[in-house]
C-alpha positions in Angstrom: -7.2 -36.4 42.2 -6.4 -33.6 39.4 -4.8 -30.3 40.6 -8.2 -28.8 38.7 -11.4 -29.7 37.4 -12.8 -27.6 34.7 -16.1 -28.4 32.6 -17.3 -26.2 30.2 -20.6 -27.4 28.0 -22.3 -25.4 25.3 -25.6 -25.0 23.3 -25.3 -23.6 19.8 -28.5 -22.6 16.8 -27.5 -21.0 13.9 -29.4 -19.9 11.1 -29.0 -18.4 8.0 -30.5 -17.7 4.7 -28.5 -16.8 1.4 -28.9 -15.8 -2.2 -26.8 -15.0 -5.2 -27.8 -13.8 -8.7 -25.6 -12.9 -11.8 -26.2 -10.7 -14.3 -24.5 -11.0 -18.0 -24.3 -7.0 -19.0 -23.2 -8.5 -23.0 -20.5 -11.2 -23.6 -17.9 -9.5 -22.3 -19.6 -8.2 -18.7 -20.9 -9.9 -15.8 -22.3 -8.6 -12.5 -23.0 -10.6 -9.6 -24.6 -9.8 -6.4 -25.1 -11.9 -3.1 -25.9 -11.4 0.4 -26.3 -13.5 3.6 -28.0 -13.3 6.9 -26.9 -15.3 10.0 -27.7 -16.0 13.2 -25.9 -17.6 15.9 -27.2 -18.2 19.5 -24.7 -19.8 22.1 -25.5 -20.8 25.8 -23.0 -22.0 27.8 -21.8 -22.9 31.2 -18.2 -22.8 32.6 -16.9 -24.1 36.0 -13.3 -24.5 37.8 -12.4 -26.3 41.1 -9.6 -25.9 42.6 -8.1 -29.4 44.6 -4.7 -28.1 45.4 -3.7 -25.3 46.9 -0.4 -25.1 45.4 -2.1 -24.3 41.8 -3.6 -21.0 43.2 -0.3 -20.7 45.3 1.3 -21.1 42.0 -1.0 -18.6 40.0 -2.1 -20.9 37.8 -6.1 -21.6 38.3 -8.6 -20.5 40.3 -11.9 -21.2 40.9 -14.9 -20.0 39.1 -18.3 -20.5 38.8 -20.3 -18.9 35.1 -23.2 -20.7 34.9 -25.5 -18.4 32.5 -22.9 -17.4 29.6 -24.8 -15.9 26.6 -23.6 -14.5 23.1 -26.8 -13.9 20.4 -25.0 -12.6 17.4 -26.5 -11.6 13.8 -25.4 -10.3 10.7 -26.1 -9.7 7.4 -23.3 -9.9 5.2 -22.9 -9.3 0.9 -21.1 -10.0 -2.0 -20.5 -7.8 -5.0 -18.2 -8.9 -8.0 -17.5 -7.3 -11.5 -15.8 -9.4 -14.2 -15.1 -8.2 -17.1 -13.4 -10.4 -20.3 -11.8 -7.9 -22.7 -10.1 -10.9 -25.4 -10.4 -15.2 -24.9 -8.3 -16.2 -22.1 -8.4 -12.8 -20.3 -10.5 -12.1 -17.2 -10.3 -8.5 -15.1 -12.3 -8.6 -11.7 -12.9 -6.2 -9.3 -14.8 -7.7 -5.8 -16.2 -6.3 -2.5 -17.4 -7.7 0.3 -18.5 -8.6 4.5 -17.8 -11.4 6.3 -18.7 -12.3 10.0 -17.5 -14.8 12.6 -19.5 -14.8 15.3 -18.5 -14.4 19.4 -17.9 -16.8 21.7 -16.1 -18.2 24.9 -13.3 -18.8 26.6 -12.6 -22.1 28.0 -9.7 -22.0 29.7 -9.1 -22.1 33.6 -7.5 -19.4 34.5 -5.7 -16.8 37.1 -7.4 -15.2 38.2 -10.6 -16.1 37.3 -12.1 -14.3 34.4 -15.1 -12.2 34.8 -18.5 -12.7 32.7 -17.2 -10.0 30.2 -13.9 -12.2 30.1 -15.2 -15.3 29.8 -17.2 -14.3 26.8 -16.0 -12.6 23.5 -18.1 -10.8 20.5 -18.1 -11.0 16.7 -15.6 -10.4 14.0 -16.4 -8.3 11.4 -14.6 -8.3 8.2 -14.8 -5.7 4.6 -12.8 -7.2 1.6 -11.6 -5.0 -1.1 -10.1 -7.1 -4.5 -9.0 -6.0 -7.7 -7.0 -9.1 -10.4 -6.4 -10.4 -13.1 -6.9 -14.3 -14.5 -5.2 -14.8 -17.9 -4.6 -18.5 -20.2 -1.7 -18.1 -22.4 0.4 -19.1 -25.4 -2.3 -22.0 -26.3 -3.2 -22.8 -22.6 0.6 -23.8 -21.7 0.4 -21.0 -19.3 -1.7 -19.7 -16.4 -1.3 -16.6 -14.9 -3.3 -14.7 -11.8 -2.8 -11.4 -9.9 -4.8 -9.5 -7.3 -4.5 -6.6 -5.1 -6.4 -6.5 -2.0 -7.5 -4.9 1.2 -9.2 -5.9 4.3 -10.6 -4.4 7.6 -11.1 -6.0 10.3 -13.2 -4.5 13.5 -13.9 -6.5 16.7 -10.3 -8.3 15.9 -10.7 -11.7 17.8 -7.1 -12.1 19.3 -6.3 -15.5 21.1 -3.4 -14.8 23.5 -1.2 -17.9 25.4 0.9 -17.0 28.5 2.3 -20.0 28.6 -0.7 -22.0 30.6 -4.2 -20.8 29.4 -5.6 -19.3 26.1 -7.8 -16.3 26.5 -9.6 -14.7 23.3 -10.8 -11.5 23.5 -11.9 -8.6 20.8 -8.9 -5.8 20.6 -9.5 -3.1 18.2 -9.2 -2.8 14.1 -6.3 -4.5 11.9 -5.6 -3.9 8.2 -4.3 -6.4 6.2 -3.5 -5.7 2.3 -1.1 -6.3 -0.2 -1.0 -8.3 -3.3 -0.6 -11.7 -4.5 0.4 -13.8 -7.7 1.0 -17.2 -8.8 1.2 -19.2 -12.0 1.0 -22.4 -13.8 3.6 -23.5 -16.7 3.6 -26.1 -18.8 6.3 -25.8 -21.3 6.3 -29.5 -22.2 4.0 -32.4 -21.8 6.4 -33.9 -19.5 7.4 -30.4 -17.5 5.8 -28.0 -15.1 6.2 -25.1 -12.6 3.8 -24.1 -10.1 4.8 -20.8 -7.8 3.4 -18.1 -6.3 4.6 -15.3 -4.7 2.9 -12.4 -2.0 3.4 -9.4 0.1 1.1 -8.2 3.3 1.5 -5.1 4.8 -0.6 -6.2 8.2 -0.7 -3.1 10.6 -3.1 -2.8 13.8 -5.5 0.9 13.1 -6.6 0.3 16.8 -5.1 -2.0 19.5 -5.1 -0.1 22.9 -4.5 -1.6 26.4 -2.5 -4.6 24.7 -0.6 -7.3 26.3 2.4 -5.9 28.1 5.9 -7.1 27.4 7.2 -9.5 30.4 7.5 -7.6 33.3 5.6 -4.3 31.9 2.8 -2.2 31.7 0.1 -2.5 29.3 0.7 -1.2 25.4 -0.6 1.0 22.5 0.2 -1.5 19.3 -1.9 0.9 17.0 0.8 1.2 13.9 2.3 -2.2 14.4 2.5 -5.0 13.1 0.4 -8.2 13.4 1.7 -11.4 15.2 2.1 -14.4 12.5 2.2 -11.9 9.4 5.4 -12.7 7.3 5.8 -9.6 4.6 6.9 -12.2 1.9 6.2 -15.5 1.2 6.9 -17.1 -2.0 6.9 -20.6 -3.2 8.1 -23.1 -6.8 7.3 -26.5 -7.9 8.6 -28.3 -10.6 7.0 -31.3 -12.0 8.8 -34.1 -14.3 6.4 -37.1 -15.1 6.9 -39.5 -18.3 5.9 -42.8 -19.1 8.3 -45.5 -17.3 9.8 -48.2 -20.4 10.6 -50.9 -17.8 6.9 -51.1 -17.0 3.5 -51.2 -19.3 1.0 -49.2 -17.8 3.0 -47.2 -15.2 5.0 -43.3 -15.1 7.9 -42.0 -13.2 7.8 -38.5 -11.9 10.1 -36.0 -9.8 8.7 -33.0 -7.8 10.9 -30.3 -6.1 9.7 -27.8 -4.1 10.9 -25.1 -2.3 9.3 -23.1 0.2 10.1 -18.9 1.8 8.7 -17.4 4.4 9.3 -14.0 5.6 10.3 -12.6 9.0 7.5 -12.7 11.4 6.6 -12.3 15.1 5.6 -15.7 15.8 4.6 -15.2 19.6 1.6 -16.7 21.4 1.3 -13.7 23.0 0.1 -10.4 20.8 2.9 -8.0 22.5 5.5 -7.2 19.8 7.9 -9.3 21.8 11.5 -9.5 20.2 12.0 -12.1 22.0 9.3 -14.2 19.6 11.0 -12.4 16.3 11.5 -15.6 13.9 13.8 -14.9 10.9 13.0 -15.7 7.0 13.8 -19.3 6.7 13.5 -21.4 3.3 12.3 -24.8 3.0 13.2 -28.1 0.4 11.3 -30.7 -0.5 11.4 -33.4 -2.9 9.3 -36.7 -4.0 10.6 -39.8 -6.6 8.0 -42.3 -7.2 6.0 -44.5 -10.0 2.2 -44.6 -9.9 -0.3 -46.5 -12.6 -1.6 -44.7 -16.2 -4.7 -44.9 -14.0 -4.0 -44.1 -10.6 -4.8 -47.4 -9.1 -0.8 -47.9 -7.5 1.6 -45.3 -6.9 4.7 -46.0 -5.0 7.0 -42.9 -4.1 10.0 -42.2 -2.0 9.7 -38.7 -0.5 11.8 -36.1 1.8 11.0 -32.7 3.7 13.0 -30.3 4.8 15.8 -31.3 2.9 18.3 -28.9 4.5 17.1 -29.4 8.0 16.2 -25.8 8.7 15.1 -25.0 12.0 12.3 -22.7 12.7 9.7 -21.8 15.3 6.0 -22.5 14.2 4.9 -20.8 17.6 6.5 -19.2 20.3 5.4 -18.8 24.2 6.5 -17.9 27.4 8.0 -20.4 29.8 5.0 -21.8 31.8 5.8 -20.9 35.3 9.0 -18.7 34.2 7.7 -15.5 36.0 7.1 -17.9 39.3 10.6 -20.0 38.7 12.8 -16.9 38.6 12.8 -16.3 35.1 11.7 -12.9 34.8 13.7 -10.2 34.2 11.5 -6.9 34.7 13.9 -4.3 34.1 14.6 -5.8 30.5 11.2 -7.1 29.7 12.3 -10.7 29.4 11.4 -14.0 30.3 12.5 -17.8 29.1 10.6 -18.7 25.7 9.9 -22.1 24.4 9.6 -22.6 20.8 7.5 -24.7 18.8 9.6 -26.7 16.2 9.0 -27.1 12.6 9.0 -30.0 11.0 13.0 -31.4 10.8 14.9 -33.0 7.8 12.4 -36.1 7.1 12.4 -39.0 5.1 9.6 -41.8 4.1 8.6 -44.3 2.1 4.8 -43.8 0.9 2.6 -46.7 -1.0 -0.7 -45.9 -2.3 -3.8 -49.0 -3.5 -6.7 -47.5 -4.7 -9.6 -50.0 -5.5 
């Protein structure tokens, strides 16, 4: 017999009905308009039964009982987009528009139980703002995109972990903008570079009654910073591949990468927890192989994480840490576990297409 039994079962309909239409001002302007309406119905039922004592002893799960859950969302959402091509090769664009995700439910056990207002969460509205550039250069050896952008987000859908159950719930408005560029080169037939670099600026206009730190009381994060929201990332591939002599009908190639990514708070847990601060970290990887003219064989000896950095995808309070003694409430700490990247890794890789 498990410690719990939870079922959760759900019903969903969605509709929608969409259009787009483009408008070419002359040959240098075009206007294009779109919009969308949606509709998503959800029924669902949740239940939790508790076999051992121990887990509501424990504060892990109790039981609960939500057999009418409901969440009828709709929206109409659009799509507005100016391009504009001044010279061959050249493209300015300037874009605005809505997006939606819809509510929805927690199904997680939890303790203690949730309420029906818990258990359920509501839609995600989003307003996009995009200005760029797309540019071809010196005779197509060179490709070369920028864009500035700005996005609000209301209803914020925030999934939170404690360490033993996932809860979602809507928490206020965040703001993410910044810009972002990348390029492809081709200097030689043999030779390219692929890279891209961006910066976000990701700050919470509205997130009252937050989750507390270990061991405190509830927060104001309006002003700071989003969880999982490096400032920089940046990233540069370069591509050797030439015809191989000792074989008819076959190429060699080499491909190195490398990888940054900013600071972030990577915690679980939206609570601006130091504790869950992962530093900038940079990443290696590299591929050596031989593949067929027409891509029927390709043979290639790769490796990842060359330097074996070590990083923290995710990190999440100790299941059980508050109960085990782990807790420290006067400095608002507790034991973290940390999910690992991806170590130094090697392979062999063969590829038979028919």
């Amino acid at each position: 017999m498990r410690a719990s039994d939870g079922e959760f079962s759900q019903d969903l309909q969605s509709t929608a009905f969409f259009g787009q239409a483009t408008w070419y001002a002359n040959d240098k302007l075009s206007l294009t308009l779109g919009g969308r309406w949606t509709s998503d119905e959800k029924d669902a039922e949740f239940t939790n039964t508790v076999n051992n004592p121990f887990v509501t002893a424990l504060r892990v799960r109790d039981d609960e009982n939500q057999p009418g859950l409901t969440v009828d969302d709709s929206k109409f959402t659009y799509f507005a987009n100016a391009s504009y091509f001044p010279v061959e090769g050249t493209m300015f664009f300037a874009t605005i528009s809505t997006g939606y995700k819809s509510g929805g439910f927690n199904t997680d056990g939890t303790f203690p139980a949730l309420t029906t207002e818990q258990r359920t969460f509501s839609e995600e509205d989003t307003t996009n703002y995009e200005i760029g550039v797309k540019s071809t250069l010196f005779d197509n050896t060179l490709q070369v995109n920028a864009t500035l952008f700005s996005m609000d987000i209301e209803g914020f859908q925030d999934r939170a972990f404690d360490g033993i159950s996932f809860v979602t719930r809507n928490v206020g408005e965040l703001r993410q903008q910044g810009f972002e560029t990348d390029f492809v080169w081709a200097p030689l037939d043999q030779l390219s570079f692929i890279g891209g670099l961006s910066y976000l600026d990701s700050e919470f206009q509205d997130y009252r009654n937050a989750s507390p730190l270990p061991g405190g009381p509830v927060q104001d994060l309006t002003g700071e910073r989003a969880h999982l929201s490096p400032d920089w990332q940046g990233s540069l591939v370069a591509n050797w591949e030439d015809r191989f002599p000792a074989i008819s009908g076959a190429r060699y190639f080499l491909r190195g990468e490398t990888q940054y990514v900013g600071e972030a708070n990577v915690g679980a847990n939206t609570n601006q927890n130091p504790q869950s601060v992962q530093e900038a970290y940079q990443l290696f990887n590299a591929r050596i192989g031989l593949r067929a003219d027409d891509d029927r064989w390709e043979v290639n000896l790769w490796g990842k994480n060359l330097s074996d950095e070590g990083y923290c995808t995710t990190i999440f309070d100790q299941p059980f840490g508050s109960q085990l003694g782990g807790l420290d409430a006067v400095a608002n700490t507790i034991p973290q576990r940390c999910v690992v990247g991806r170590p130094q890794t090697y392979g062999i890789q063969l590829k038979v297409r028919r």
